[in-house]
SEFIZA-3560 file (N, C-alpha, C; in Angstrom, 3 decimals):
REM SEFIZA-3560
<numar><xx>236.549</xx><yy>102.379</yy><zz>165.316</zz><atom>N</atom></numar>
<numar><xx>235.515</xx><yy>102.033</yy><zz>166.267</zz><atom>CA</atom></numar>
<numar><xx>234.255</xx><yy>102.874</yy><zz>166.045</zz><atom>C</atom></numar>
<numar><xx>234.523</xx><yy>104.319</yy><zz>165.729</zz><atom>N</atom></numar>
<numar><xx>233.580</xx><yy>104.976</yy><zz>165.073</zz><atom>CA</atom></numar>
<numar><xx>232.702</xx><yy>104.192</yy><zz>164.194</zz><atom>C</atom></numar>
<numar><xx>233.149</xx><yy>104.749</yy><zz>163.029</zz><atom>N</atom></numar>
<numar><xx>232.387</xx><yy>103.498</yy><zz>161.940</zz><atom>CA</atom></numar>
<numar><xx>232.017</xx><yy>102.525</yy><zz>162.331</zz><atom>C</atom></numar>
<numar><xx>232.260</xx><yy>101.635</yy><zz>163.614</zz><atom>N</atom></numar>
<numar><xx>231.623</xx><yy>100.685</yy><zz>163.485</zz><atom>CA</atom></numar>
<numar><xx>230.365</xx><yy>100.495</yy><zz>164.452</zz><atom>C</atom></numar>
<numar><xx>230.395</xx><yy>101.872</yy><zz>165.317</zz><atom>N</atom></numar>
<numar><xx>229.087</xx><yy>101.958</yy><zz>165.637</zz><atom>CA</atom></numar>
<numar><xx>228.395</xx><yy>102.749</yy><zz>165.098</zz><atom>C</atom></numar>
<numar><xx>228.558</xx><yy>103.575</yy><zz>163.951</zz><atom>N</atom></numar>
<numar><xx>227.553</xx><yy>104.221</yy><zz>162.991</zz><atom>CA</atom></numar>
<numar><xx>226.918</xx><yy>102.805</yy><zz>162.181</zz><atom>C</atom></numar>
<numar><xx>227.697</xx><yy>101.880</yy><zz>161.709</zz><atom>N</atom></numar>
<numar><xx>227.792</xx><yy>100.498</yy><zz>160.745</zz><atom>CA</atom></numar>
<numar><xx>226.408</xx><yy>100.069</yy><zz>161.732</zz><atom>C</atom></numar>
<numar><xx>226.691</xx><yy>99.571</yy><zz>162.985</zz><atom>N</atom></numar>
<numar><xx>226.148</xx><yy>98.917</yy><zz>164.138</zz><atom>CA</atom></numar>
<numar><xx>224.394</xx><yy>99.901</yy><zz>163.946</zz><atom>C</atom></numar>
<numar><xx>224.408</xx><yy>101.166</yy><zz>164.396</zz><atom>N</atom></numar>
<numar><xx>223.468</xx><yy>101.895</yy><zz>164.353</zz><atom>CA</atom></numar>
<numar><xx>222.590</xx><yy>101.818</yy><zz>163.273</zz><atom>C</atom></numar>
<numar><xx>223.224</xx><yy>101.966</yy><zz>162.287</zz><atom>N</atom></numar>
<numar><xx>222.516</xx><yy>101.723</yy><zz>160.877</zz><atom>CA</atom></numar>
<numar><xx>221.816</xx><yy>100.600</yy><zz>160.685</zz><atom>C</atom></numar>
<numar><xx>222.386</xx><yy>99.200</yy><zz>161.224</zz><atom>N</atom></numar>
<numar><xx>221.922</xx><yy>98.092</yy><zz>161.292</zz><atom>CA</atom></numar>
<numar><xx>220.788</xx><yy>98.274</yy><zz>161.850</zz><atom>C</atom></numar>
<numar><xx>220.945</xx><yy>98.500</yy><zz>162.980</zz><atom>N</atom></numar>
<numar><xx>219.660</xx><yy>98.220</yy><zz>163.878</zz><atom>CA</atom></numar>
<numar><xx>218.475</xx><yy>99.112</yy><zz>163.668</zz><atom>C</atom></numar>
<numar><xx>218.656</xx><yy>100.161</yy><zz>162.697</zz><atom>N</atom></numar>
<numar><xx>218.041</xx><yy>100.980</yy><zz>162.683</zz><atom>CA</atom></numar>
<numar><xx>217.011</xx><yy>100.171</yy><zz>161.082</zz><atom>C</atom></numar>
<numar><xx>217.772</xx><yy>99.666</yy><zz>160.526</zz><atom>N</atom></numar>
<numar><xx>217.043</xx><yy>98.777</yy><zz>159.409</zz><atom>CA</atom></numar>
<numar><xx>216.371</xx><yy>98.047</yy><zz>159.743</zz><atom>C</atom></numar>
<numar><xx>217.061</xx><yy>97.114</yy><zz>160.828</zz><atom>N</atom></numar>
<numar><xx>216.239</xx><yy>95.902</yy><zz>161.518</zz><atom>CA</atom></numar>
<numar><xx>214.931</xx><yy>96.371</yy><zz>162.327</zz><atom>C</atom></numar>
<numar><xx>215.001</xx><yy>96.922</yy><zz>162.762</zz><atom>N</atom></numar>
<numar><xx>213.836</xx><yy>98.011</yy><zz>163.470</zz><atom>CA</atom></numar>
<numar><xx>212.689</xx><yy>98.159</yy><zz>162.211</zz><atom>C</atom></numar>
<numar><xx>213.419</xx><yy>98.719</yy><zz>161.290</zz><atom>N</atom></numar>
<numar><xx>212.159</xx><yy>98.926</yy><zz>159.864</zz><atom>CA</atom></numar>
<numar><xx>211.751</xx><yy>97.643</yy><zz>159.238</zz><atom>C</atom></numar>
<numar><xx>212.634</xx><yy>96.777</yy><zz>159.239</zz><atom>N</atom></numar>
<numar><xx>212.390</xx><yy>95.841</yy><zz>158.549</zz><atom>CA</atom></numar>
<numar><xx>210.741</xx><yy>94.635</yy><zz>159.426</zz><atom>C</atom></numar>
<numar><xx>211.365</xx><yy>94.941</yy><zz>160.823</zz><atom>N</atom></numar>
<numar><xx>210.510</xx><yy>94.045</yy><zz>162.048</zz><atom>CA</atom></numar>
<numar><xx>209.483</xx><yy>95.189</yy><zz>161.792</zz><atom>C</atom></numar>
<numar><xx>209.225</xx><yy>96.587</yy><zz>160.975</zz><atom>N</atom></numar>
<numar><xx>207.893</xx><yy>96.772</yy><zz>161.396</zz><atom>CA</atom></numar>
<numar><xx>207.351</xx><yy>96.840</yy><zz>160.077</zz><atom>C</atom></numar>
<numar><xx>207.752</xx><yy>96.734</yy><zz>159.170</zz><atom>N</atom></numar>
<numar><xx>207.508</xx><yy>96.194</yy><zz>157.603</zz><atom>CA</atom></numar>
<numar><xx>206.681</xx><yy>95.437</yy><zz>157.603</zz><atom>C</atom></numar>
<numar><xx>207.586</xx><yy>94.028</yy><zz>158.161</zz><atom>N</atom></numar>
<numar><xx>207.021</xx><yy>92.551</yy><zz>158.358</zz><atom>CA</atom></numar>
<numar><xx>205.595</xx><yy>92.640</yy><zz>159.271</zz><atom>C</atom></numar>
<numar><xx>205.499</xx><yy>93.106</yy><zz>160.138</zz><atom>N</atom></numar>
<numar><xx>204.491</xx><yy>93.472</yy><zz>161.331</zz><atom>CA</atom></numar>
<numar><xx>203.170</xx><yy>94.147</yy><zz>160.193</zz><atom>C</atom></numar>
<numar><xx>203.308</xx><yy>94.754</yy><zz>159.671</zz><atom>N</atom></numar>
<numar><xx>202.300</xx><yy>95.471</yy><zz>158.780</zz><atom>CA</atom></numar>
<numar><xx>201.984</xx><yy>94.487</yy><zz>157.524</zz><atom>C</atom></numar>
<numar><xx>202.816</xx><yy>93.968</yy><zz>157.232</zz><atom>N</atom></numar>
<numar><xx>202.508</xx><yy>93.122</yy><zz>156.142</zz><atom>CA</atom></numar>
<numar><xx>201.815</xx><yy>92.084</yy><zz>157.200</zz><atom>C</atom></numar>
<numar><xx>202.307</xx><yy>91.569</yy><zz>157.975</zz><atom>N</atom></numar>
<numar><xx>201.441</xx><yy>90.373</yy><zz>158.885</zz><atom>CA</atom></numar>
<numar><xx>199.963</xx><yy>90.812</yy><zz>159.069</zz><atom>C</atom></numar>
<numar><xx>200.143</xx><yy>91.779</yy><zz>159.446</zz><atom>N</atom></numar>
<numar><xx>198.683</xx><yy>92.584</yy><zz>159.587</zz><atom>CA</atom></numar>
<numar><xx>197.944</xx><yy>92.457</yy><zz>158.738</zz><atom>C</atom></numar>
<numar><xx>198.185</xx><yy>92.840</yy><zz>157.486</zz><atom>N</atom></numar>
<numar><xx>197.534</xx><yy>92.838</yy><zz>156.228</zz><atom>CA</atom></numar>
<numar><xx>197.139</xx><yy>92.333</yy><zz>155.723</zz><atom>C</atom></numar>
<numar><xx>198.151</xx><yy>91.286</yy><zz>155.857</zz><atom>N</atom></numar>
<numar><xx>197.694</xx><yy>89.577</yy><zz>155.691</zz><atom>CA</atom></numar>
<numar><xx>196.319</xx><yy>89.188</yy><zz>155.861</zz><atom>C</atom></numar>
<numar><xx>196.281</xx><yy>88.958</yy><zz>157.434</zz><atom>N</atom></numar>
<numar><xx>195.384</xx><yy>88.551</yy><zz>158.459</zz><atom>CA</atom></numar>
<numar><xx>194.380</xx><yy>89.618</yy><zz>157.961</zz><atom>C</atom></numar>
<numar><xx>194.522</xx><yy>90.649</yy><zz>157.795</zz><atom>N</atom></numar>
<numar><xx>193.218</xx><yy>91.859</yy><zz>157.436</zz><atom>CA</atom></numar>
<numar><xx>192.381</xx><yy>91.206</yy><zz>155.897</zz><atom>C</atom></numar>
<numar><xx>193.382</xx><yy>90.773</yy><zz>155.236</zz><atom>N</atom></numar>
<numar><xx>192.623</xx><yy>90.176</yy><zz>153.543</zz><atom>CA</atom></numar>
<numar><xx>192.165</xx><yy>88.998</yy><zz>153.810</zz><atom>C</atom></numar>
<numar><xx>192.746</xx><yy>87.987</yy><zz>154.801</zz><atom>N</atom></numar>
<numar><xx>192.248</xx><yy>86.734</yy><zz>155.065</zz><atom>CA</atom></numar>
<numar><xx>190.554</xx><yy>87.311</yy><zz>155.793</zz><atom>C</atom></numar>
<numar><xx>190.667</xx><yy>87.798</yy><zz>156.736</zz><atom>N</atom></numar>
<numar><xx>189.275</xx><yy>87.925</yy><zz>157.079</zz><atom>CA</atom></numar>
<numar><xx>188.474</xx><yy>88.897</yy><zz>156.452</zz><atom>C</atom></numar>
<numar><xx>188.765</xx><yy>89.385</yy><zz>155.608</zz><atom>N</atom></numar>
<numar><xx>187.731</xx><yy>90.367</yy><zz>154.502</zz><atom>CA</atom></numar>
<numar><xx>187.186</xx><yy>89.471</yy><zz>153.311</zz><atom>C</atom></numar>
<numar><xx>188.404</xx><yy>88.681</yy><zz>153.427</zz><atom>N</atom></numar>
<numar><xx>188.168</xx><yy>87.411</yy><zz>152.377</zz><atom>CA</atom></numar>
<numar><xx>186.857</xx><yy>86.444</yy><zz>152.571</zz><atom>C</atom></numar>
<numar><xx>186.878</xx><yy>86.347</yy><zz>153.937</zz><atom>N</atom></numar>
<numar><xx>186.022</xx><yy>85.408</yy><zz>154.657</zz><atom>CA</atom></numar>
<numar><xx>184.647</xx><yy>86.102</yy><zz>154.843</zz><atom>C</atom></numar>
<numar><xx>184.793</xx><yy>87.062</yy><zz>155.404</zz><atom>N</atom></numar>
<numar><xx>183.461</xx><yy>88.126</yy><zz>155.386</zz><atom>CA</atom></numar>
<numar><xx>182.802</xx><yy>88.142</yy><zz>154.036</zz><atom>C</atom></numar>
<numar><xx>183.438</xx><yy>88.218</yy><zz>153.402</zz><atom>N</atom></numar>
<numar><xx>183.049</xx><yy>88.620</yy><zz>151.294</zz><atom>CA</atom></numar>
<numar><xx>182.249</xx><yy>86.955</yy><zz>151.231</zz><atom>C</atom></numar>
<numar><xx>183.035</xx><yy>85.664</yy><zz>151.187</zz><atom>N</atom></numar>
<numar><xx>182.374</xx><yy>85.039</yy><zz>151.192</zz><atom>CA</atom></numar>
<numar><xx>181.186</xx><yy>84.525</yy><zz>152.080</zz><atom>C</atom></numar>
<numar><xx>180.988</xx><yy>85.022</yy><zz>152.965</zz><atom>N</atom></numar>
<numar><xx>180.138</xx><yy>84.692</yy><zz>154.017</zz><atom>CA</atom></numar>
<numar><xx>178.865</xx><yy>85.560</yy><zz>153.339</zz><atom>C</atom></numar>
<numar><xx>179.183</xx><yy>86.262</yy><zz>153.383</zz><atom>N</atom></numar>
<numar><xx>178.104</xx><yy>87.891</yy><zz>152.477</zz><atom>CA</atom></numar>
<numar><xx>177.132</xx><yy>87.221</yy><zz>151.483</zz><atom>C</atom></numar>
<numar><xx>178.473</xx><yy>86.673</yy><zz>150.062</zz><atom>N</atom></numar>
<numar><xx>177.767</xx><yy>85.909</yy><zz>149.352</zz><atom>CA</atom></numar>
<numar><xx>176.870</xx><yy>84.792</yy><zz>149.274</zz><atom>C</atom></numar>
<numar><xx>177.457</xx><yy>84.147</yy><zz>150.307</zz><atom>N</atom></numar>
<numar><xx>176.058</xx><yy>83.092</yy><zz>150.603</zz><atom>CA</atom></numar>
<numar><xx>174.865</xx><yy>83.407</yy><zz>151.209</zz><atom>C</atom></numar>
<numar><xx>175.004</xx><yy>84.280</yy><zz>152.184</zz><atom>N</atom></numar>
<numar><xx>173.763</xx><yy>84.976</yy><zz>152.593</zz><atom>CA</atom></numar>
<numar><xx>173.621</xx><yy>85.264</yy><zz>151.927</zz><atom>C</atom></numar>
<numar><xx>173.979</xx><yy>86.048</yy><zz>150.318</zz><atom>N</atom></numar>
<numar><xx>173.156</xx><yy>86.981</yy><zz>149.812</zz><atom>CA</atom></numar>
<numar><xx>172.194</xx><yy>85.735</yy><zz>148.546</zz><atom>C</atom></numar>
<numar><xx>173.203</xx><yy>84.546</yy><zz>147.964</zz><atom>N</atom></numar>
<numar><xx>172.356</xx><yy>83.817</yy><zz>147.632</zz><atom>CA</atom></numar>
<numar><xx>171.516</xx><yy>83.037</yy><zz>148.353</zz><atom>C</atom></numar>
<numar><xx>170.941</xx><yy>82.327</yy><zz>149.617</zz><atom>N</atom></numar>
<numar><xx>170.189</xx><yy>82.184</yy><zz>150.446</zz><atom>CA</atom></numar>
<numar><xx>169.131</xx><yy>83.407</yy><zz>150.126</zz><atom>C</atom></numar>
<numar><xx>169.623</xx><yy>84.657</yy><zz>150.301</zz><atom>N</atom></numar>
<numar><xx>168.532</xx><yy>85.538</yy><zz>150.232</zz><atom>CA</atom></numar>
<numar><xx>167.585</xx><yy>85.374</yy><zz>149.377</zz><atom>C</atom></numar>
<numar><xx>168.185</xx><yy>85.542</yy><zz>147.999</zz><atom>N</atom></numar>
<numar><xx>168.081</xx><yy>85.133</yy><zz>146.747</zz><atom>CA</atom></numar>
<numar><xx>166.990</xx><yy>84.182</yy><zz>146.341</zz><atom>C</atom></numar>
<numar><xx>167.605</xx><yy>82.826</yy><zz>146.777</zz><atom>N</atom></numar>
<numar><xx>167.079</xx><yy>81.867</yy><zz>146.729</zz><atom>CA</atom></numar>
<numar><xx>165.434</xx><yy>81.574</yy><zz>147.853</zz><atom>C</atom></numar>
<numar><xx>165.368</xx><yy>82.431</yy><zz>148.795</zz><atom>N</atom></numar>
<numar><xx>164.357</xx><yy>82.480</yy><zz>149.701</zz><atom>CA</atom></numar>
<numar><xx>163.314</xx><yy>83.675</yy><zz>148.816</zz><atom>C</atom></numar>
<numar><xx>163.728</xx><yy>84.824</yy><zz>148.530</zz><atom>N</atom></numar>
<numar><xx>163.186</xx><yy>85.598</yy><zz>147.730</zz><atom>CA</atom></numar>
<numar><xx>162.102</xx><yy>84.621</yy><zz>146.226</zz><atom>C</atom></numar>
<numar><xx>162.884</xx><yy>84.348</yy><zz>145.650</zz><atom>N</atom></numar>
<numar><xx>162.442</xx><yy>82.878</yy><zz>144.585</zz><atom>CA</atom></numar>
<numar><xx>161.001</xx><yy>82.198</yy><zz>145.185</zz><atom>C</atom></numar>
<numar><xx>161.286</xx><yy>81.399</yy><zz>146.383</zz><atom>N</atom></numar>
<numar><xx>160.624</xx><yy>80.565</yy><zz>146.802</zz><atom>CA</atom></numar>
<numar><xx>159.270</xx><yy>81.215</yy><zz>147.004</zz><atom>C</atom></numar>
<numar><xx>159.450</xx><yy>82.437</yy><zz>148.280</zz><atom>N</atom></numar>
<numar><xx>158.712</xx><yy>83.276</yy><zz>148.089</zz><atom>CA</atom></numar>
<numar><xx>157.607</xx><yy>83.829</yy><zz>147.103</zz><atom>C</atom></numar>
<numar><xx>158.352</xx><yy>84.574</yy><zz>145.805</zz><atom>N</atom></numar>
<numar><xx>157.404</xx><yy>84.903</yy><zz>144.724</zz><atom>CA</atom></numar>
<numar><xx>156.750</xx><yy>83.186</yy><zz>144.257</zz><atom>C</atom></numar>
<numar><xx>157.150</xx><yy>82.208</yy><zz>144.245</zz><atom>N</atom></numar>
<numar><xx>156.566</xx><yy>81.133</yy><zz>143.671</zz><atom>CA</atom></numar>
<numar><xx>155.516</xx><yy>80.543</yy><zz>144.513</zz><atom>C</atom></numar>
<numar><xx>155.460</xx><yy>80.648</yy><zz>145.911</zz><atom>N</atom></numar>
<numar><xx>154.394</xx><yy>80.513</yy><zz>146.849</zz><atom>CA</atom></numar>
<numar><xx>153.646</xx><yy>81.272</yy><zz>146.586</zz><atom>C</atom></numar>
<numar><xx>153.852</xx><yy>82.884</yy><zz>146.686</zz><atom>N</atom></numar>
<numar><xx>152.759</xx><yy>83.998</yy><zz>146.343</zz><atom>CA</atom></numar>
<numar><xx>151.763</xx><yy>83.580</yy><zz>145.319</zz><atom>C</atom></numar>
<numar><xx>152.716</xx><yy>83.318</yy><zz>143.863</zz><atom>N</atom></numar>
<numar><xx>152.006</xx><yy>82.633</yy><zz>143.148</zz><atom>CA</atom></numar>
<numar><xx>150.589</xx><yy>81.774</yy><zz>143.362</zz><atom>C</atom></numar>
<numar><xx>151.079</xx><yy>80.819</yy><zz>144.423</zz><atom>N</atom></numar>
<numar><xx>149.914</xx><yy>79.492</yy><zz>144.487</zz><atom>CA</atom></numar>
<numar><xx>149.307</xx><yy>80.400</yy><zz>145.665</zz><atom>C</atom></numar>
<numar><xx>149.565</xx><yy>80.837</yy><zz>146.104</zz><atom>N</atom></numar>
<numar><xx>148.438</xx><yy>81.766</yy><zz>146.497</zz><atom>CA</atom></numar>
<numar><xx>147.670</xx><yy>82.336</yy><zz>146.226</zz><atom>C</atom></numar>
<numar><xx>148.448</xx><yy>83.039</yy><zz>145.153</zz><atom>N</atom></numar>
<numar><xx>146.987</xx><yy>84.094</yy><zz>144.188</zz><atom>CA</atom></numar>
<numar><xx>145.957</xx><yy>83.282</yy><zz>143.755</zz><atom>C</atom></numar>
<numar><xx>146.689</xx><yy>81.941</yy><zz>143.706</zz><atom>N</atom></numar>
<numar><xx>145.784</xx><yy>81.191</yy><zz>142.545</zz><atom>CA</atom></numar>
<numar><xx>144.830</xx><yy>80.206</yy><zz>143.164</zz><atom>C</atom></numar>
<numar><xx>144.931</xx><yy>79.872</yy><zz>144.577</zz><atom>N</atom></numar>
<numar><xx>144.237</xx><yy>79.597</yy><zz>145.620</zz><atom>CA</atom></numar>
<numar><xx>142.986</xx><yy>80.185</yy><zz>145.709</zz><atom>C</atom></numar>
<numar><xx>143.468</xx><yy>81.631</yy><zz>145.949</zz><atom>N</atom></numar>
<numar><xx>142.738</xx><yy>83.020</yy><zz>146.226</zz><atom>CA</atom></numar>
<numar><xx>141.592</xx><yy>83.010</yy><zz>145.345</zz><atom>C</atom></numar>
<numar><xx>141.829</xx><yy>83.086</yy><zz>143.966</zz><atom>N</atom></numar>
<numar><xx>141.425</xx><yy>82.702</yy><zz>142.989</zz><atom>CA</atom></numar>
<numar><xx>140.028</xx><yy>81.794</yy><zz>143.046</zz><atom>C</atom></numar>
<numar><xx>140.784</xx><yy>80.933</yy><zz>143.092</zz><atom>N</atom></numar>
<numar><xx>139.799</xx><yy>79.689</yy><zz>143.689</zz><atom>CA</atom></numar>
<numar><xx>138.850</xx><yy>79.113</yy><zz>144.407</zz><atom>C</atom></numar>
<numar><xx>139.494</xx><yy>79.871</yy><zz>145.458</zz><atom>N</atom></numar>
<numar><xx>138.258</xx><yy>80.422</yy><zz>146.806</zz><atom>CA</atom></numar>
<numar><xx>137.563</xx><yy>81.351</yy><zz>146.721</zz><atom>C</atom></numar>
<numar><xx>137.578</xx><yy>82.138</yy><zz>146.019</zz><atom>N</atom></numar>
<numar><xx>136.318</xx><yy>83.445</yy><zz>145.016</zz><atom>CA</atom></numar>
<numar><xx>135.858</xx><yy>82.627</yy><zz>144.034</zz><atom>C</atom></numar>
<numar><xx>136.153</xx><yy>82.324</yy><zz>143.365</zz><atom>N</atom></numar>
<numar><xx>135.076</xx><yy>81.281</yy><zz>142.523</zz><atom>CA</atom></numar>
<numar><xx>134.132</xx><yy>80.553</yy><zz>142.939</zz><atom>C</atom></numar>
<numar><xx>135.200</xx><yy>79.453</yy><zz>143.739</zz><atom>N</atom></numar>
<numar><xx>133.628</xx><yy>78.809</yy><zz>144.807</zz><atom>CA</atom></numar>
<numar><xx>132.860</xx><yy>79.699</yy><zz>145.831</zz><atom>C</atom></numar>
<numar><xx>132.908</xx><yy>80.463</yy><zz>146.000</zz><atom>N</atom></numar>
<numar><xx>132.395</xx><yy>81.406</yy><zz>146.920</zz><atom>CA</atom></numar>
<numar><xx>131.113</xx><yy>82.050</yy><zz>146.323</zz><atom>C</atom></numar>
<numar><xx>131.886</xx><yy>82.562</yy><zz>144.876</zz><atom>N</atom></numar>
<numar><xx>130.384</xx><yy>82.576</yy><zz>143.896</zz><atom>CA</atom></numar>
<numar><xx>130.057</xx><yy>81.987</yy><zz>143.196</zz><atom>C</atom></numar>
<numar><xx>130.280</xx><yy>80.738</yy><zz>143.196</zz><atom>N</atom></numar>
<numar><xx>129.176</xx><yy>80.025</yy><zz>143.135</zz><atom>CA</atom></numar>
<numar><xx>128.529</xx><yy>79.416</yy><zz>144.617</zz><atom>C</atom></numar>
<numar><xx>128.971</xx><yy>79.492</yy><zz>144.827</zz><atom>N</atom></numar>
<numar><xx>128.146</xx><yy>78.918</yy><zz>146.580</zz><atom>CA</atom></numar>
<numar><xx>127.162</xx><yy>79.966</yy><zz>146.828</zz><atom>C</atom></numar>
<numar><xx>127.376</xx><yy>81.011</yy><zz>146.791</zz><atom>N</atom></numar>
<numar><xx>126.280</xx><yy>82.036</yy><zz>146.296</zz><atom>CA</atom></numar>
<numar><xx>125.288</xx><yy>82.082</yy><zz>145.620</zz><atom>C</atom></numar>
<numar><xx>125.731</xx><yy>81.318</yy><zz>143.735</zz><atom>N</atom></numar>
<numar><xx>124.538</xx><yy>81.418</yy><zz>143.100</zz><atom>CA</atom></numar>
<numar><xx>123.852</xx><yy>80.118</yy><zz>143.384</zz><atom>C</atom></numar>
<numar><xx>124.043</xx><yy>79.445</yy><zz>144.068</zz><atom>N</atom></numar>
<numar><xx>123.266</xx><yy>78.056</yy><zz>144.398</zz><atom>CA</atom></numar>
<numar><xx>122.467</xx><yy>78.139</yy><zz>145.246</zz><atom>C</atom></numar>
<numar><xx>122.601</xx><yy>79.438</yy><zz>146.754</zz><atom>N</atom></numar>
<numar><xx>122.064</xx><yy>78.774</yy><zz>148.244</zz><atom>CA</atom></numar>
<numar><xx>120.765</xx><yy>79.235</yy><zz>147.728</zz><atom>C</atom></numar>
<numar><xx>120.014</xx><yy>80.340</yy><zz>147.249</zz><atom>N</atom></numar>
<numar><xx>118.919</xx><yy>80.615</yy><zz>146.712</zz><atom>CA</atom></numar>
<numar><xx>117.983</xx><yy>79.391</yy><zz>146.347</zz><atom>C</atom></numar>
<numar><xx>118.385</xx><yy>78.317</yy><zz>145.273</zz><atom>N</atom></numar>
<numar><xx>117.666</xx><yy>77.294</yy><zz>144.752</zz><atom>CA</atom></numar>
<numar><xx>117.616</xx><yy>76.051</yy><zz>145.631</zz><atom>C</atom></numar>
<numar><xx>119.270</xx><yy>75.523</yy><zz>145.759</zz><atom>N</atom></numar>
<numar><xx>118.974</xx><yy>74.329</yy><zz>146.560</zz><atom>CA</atom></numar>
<numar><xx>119.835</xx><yy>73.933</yy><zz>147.786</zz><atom>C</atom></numar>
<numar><xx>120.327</xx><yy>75.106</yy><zz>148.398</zz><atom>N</atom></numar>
<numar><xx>120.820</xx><yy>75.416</yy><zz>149.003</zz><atom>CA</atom></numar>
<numar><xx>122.045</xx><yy>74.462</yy><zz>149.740</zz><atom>C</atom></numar>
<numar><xx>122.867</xx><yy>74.033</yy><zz>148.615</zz><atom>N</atom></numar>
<numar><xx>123.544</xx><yy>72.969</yy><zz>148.267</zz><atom>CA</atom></numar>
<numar><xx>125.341</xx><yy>73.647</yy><zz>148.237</zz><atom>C</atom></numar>
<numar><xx>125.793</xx><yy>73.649</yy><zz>149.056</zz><atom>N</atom></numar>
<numar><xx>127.067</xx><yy>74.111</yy><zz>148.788</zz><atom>CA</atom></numar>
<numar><xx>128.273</xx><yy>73.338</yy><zz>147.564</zz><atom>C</atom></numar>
<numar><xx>128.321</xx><yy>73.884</yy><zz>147.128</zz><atom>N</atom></numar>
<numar><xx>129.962</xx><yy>72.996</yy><zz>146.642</zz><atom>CA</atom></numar>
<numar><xx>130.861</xx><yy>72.492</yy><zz>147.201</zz><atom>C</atom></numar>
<numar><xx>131.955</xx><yy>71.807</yy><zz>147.001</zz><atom>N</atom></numar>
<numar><xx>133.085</xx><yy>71.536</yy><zz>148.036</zz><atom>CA</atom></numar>
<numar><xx>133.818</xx><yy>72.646</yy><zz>147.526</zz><atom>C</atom></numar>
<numar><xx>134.463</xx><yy>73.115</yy><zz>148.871</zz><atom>N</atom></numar>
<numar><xx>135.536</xx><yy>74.057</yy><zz>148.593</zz><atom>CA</atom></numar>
<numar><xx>136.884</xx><yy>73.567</yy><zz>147.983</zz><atom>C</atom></numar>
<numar><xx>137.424</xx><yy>74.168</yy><zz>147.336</zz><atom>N</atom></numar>
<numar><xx>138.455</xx><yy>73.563</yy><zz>146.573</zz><atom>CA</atom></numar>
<numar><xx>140.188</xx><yy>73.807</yy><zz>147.841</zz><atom>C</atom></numar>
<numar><xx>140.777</xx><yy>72.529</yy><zz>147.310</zz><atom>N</atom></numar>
<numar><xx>141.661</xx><yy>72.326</yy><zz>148.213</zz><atom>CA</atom></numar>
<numar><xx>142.975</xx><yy>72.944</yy><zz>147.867</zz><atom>C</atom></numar>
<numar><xx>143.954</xx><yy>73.337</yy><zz>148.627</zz><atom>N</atom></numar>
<numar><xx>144.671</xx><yy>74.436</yy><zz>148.402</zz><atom>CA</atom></numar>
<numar><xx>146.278</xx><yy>73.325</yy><zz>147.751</zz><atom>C</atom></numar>
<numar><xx>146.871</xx><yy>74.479</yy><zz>146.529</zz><atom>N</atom></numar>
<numar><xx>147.651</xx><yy>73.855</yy><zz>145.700</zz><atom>CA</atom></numar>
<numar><xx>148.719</xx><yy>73.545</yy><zz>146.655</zz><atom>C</atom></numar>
<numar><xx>149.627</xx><yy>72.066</yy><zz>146.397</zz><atom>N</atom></numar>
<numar><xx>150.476</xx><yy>70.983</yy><zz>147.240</zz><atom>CA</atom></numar>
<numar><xx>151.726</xx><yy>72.272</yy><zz>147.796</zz><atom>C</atom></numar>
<numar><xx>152.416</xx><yy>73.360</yy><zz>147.020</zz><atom>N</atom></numar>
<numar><xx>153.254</xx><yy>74.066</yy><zz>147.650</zz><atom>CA</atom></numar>
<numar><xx>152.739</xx><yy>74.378</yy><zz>148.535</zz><atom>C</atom></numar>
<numar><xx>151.478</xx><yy>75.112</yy><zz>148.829</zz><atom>N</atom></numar>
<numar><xx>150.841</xx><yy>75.377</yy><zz>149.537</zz><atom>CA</atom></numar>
<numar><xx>150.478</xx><yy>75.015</yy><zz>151.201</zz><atom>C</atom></numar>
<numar><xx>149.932</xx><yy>73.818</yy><zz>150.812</zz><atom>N</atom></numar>
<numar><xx>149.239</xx><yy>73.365</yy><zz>151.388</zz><atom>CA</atom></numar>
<numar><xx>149.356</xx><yy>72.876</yy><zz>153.093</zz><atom>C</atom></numar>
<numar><xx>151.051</xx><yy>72.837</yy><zz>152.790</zz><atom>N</atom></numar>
<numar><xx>151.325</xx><yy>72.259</yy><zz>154.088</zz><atom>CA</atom></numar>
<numar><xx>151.982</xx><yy>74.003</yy><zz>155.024</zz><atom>C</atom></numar>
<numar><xx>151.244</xx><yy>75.214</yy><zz>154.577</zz><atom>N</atom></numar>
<numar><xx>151.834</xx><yy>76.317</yy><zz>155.463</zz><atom>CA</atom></numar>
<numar><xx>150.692</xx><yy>76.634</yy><zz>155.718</zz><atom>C</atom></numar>
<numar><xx>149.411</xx><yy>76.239</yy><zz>155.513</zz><atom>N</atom></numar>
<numar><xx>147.882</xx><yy>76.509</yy><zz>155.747</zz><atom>CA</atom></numar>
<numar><xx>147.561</xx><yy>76.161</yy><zz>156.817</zz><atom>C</atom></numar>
//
């Protein structure tokens, strides 16, 4: 009868480790599933970023070159008002552009 509650004890004393094994591994689980999810979530924001960054420098671009543009006519609208005091048309801003103006 001895032995068989040392046998008995031992059991339960496994089962005990085993239910908190499983419990930690469950955990862990669930911990990589949502790190998993976070990681990809990250990455798309970070290409969005990316991809907004892009857009960005390529607007800047038609900006400069706008900019550009509008100093040019500017001097010349300058070297004209003296003689015939005749403006130029101002030049119209490039199509990326155009519709954040």
């Amino acid at each position: 009868a001895l032995i068989g509650q040392v046998v008995s004890k031992i059991s339960q004393r496994e089962t005990a480790r085993l239910s908190v094994l499983e419990a930690t591994v469950t955990a862990l689980q669930e911990r990589v599933r949502s790190l998993e999810s976070s990681l990809r979530d990250s990455e798309s924001a970070y290409r969005q970023t990316v991809d907004a960054l892009r857009e960005a420098e390529r607007l800047g671009w038609h900006a400069l070159e706008y900019g550009r543009a509008w100093r040019s006519w500017y001097q010349d609208a300058v070297d004209d008002l003296p003689g015939g005091l005749v403006l130029p048309e101002p030049p119209s801003p490039p199509d990326p552009i155009a519709d954040r103006l």
